[in-house]
CHARMM internal coordinates of N, CA and C (Angstrom, degrees):
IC EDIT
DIST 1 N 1 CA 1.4343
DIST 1 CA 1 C 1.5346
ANGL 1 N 1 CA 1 C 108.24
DIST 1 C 2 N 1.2752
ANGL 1 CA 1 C 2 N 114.36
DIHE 1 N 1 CA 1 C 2 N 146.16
DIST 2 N 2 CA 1.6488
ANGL 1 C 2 N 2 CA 101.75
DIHE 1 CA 1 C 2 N 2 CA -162.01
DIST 2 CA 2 C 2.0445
ANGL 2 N 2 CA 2 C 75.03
DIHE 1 C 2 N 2 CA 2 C -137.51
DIST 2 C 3 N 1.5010
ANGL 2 CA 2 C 3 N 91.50
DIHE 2 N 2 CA 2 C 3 N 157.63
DIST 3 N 3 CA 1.8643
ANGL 2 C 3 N 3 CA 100.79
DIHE 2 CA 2 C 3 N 3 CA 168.39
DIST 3 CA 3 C 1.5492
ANGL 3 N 3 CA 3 C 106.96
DIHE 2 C 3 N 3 CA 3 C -120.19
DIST 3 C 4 N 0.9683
ANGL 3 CA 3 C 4 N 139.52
DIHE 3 N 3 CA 3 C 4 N 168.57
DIST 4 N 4 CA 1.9409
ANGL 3 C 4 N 4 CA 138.95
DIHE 3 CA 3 C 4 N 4 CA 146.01
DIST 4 CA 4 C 1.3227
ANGL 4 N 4 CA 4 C 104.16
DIHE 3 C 4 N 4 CA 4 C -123.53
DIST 4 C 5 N 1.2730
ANGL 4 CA 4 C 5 N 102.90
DIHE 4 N 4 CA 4 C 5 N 135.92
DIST 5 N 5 CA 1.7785
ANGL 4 C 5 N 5 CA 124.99
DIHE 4 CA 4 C 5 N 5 CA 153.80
DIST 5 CA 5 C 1.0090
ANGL 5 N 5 CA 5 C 139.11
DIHE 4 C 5 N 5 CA 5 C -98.03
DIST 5 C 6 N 1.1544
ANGL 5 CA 5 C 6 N 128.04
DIHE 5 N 5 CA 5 C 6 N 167.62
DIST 6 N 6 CA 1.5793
ANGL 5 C 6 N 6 CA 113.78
DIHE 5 CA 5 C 6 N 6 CA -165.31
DIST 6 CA 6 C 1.8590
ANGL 6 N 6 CA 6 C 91.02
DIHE 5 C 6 N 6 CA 6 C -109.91
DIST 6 C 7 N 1.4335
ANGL 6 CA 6 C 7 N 102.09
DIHE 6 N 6 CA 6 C 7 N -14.07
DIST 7 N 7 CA 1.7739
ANGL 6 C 7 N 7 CA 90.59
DIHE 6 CA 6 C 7 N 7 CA -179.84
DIST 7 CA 7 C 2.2544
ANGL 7 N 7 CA 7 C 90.96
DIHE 6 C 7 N 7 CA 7 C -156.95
DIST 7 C 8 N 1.4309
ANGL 7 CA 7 C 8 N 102.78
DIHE 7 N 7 CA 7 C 8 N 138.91
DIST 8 N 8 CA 1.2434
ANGL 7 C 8 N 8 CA 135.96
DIHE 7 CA 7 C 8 N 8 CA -175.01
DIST 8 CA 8 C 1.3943
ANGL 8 N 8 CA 8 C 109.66
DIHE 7 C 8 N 8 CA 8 C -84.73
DIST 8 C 9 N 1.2378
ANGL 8 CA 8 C 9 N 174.50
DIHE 8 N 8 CA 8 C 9 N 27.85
DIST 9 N 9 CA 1.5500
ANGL 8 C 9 N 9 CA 159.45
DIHE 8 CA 8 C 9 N 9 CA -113.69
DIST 9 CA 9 C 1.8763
ANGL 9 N 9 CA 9 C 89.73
DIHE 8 C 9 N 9 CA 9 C -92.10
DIST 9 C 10 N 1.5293
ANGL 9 CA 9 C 10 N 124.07
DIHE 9 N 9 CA 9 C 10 N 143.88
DIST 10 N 10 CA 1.3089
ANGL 9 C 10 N 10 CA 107.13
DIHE 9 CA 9 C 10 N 10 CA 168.65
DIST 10 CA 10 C 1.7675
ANGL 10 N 10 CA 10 C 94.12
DIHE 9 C 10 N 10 CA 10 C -126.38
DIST 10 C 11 N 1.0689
ANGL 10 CA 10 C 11 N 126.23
DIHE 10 N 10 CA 10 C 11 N 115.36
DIST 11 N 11 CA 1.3468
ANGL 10 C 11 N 11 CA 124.77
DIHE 10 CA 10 C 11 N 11 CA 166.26
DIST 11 CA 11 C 1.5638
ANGL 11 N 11 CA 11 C 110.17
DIHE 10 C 11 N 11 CA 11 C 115.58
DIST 11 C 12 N 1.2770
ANGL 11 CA 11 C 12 N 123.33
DIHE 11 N 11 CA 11 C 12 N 139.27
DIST 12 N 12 CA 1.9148
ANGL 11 C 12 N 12 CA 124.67
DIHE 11 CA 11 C 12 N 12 CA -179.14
DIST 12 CA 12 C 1.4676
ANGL 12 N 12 CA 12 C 100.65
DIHE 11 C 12 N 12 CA 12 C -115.58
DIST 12 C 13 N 1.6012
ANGL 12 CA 12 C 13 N 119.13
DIHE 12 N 12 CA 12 C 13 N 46.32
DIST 13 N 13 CA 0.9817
ANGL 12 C 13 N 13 CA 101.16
DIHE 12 CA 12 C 13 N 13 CA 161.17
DIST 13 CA 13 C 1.9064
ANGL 13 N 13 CA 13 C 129.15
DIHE 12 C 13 N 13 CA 13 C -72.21
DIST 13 C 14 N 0.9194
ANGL 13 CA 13 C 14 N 111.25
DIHE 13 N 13 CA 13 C 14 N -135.35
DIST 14 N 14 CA 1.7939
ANGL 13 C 14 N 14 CA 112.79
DIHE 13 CA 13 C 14 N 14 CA 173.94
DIST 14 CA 14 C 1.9298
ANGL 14 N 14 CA 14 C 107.84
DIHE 13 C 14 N 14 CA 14 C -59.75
DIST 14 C 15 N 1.5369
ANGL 14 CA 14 C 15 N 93.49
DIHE 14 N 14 CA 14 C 15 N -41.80
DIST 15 N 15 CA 1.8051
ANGL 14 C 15 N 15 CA 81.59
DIHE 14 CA 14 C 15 N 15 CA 178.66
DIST 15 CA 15 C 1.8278
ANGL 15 N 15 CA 15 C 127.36
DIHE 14 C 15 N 15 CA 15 C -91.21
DIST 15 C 16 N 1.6733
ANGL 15 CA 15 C 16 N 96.02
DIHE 15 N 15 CA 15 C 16 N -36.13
DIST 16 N 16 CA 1.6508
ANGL 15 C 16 N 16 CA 116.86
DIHE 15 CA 15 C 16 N 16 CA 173.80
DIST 16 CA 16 C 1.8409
ANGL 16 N 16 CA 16 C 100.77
DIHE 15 C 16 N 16 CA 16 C -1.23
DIST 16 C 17 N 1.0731
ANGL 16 CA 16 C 17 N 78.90
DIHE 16 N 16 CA 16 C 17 N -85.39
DIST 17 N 17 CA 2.3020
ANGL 16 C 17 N 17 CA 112.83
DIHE 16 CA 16 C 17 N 17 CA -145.70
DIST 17 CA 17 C 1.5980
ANGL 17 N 17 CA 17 C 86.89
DIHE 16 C 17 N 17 CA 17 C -68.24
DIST 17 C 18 N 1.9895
ANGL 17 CA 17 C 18 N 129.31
DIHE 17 N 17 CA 17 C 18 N -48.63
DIST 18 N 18 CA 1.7716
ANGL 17 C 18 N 18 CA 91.55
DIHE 17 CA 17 C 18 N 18 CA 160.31
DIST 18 CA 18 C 1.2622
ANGL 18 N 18 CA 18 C 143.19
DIHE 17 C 18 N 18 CA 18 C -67.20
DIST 18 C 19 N 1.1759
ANGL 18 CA 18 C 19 N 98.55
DIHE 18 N 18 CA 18 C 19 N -18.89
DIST 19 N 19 CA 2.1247
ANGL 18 C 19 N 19 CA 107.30
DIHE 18 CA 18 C 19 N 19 CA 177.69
DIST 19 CA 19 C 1.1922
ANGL 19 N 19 CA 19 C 117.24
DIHE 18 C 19 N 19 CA 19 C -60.54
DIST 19 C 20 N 1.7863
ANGL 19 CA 19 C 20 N 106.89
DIHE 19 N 19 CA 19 C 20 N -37.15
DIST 20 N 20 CA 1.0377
ANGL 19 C 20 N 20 CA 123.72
DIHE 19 CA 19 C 20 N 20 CA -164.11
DIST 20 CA 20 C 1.7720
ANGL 20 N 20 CA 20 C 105.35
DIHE 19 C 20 N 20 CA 20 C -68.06
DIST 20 C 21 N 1.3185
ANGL 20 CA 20 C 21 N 83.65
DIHE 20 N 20 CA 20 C 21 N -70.96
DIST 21 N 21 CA 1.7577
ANGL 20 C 21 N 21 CA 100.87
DIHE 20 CA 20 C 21 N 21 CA 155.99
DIST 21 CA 21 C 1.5967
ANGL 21 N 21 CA 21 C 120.69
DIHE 20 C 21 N 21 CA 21 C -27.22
DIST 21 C 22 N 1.1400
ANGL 21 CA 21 C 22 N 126.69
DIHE 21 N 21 CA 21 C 22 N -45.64
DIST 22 N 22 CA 1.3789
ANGL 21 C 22 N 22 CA 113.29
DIHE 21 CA 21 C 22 N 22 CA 164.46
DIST 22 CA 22 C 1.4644
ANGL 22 N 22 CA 22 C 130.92
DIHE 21 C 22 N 22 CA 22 C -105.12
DIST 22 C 23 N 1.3506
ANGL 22 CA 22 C 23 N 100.37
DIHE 22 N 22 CA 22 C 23 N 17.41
DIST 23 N 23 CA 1.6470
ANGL 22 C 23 N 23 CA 92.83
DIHE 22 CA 22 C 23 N 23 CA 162.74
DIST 23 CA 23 C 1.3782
ANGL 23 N 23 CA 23 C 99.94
DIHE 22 C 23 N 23 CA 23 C -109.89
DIST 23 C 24 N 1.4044
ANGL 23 CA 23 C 24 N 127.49
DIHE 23 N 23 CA 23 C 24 N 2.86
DIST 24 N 24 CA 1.4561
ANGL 23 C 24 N 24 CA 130.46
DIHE 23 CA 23 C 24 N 24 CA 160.22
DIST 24 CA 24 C 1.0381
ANGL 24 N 24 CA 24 C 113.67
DIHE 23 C 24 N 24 CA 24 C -53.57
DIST 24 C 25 N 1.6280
ANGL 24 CA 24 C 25 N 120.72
DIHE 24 N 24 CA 24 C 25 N -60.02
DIST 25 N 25 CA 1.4297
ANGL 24 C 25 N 25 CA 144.92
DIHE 24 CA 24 C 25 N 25 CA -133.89
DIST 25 CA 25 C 2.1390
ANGL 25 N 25 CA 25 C 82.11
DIHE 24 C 25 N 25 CA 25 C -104.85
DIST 25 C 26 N 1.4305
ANGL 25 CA 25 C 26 N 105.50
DIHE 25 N 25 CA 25 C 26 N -26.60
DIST 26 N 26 CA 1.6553
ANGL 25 C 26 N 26 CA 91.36
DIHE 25 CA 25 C 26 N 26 CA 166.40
DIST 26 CA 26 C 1.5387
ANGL 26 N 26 CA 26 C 138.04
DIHE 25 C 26 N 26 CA 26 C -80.75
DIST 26 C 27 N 1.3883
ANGL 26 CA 26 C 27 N 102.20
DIHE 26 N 26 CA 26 C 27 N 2.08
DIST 27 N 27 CA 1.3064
ANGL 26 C 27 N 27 CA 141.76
DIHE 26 CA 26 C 27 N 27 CA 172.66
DIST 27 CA 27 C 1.7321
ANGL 27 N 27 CA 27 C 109.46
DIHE 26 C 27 N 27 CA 27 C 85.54
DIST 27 C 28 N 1.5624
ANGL 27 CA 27 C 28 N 108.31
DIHE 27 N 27 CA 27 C 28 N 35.78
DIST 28 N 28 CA 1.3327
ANGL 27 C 28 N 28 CA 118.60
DIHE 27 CA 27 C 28 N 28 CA 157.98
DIST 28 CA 28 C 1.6406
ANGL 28 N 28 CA 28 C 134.42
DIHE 27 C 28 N 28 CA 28 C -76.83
DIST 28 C 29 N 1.2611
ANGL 28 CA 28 C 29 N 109.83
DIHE 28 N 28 CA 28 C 29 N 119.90
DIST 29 N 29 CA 1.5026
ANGL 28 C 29 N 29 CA 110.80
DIHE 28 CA 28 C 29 N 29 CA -170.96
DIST 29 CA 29 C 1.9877
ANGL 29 N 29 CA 29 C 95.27
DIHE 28 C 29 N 29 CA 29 C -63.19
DIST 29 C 30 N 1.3430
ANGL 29 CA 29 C 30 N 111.48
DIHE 29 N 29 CA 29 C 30 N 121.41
DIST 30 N 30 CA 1.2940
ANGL 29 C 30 N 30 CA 107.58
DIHE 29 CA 29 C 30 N 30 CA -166.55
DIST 30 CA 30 C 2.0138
ANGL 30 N 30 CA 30 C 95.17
DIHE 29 C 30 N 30 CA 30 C -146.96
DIST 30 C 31 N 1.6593
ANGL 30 CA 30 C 31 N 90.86
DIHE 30 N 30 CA 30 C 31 N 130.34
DIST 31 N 31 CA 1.8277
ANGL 30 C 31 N 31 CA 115.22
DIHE 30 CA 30 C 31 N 31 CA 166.45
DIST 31 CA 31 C 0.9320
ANGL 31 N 31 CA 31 C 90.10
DIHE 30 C 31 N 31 CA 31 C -90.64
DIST 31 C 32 N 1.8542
ANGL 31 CA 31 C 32 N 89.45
DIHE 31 N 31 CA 31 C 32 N 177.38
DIST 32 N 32 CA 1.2056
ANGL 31 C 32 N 32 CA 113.25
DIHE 31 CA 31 C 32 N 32 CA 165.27
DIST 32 CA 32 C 1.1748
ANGL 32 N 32 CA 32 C 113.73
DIHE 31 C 32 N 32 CA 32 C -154.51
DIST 32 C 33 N 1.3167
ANGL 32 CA 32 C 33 N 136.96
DIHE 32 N 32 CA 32 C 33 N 124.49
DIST 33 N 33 CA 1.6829
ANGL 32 C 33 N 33 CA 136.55
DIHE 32 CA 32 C 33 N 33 CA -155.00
DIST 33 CA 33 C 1.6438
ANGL 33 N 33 CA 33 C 93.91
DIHE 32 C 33 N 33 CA 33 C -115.79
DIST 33 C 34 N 1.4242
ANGL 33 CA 33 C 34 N 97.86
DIHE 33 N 33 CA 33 C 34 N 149.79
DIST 34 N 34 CA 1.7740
ANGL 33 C 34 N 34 CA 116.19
DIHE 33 CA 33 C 34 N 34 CA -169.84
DIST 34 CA 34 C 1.3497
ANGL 34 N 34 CA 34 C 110.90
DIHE 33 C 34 N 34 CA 34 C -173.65
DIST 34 C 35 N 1.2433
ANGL 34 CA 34 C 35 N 111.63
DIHE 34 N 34 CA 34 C 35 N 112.98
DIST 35 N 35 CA 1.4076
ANGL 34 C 35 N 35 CA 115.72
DIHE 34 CA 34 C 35 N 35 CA 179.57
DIST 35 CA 35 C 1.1915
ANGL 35 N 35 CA 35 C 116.84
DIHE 34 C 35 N 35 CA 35 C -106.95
DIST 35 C 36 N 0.9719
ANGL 35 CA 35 C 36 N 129.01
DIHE 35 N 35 CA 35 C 36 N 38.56
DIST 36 N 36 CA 1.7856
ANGL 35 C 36 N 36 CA 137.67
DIHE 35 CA 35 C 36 N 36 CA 179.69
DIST 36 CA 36 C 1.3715
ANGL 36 N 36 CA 36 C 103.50
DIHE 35 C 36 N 36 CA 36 C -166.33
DIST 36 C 37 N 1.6998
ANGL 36 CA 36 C 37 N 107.24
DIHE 36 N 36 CA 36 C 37 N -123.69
DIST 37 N 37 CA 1.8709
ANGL 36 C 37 N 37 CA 127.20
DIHE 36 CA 36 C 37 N 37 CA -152.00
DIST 37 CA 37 C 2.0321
ANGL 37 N 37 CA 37 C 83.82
DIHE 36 C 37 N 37 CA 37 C -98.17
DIST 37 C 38 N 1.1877
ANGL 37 CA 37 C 38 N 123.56
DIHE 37 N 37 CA 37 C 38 N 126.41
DIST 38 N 38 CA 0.9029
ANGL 37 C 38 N 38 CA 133.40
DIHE 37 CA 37 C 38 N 38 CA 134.79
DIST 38 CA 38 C 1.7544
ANGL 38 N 38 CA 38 C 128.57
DIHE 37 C 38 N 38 CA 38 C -53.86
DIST 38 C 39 N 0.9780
ANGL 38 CA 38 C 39 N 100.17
DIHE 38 N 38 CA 38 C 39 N 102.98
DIST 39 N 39 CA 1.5082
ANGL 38 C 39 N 39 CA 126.86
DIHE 38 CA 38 C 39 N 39 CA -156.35
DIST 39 CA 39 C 1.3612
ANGL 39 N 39 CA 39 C 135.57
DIHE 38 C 39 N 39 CA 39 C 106.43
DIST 39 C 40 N 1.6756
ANGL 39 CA 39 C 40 N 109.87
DIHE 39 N 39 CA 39 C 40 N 32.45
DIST 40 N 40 CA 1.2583
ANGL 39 C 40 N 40 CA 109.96
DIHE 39 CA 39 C 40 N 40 CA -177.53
DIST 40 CA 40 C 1.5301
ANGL 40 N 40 CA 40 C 134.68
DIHE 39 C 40 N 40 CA 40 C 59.51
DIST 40 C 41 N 1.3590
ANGL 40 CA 40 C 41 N 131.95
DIHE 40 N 40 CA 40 C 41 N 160.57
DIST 41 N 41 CA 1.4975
ANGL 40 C 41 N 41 CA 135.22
DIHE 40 CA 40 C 41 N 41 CA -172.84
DIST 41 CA 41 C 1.5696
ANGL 41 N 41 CA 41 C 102.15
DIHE 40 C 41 N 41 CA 41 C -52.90
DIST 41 C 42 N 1.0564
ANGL 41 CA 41 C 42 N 110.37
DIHE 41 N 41 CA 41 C 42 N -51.45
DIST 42 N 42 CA 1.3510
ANGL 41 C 42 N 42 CA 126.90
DIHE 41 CA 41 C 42 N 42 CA -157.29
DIST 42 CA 42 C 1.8208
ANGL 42 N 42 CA 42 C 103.42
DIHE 41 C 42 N 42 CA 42 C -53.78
DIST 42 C 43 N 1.2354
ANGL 42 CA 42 C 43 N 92.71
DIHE 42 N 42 CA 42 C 43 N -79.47
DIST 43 N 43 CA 1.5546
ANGL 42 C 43 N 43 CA 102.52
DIHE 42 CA 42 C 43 N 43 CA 172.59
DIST 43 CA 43 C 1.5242
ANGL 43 N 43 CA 43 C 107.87
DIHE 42 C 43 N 43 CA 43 C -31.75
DIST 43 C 44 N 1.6500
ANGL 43 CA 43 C 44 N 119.15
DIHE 43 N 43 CA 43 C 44 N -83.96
DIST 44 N 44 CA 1.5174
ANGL 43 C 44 N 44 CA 110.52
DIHE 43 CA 43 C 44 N 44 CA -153.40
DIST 44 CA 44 C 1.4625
ANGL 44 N 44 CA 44 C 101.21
DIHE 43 C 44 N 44 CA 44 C -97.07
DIST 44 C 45 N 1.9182
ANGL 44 CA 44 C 45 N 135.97
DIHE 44 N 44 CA 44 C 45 N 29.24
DIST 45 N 45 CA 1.2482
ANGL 44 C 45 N 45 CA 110.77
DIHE 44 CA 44 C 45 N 45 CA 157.79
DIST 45 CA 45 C 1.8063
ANGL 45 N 45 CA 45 C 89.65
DIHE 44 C 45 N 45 CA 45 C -134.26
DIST 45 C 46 N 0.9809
ANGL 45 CA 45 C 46 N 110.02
DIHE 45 N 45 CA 45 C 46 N -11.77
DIST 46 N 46 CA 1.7290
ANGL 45 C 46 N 46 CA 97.13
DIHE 45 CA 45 C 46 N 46 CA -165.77
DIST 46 CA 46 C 1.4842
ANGL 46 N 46 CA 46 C 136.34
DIHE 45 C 46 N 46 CA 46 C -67.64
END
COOR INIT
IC SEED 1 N 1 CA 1 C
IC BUILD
């Protein structure tokens, strides 16, 4: 089974999860790729 998006986000650092957020809210079919802490270094080690 395969999906397409109209937009990719790779990472939740400080910008990820708002960009993402507004090409949602622009009515873009939009992921979001994260291979660790959702919210970036900063957030859950800094």
């Amino acid at each position: 089974m395969s999906e397409t998006f109209d937009a990719i986000v790779i990472g939740t650092g400080q910008a990820g999860p708002s960009l993402a957020a507004r090409l949602a809210g622009e009515g873009r079919k939009t992921a979001i790729l994260e291979r660790h802490l959702f919210g970036g270094t900063c957030v859950n080690v800094g």
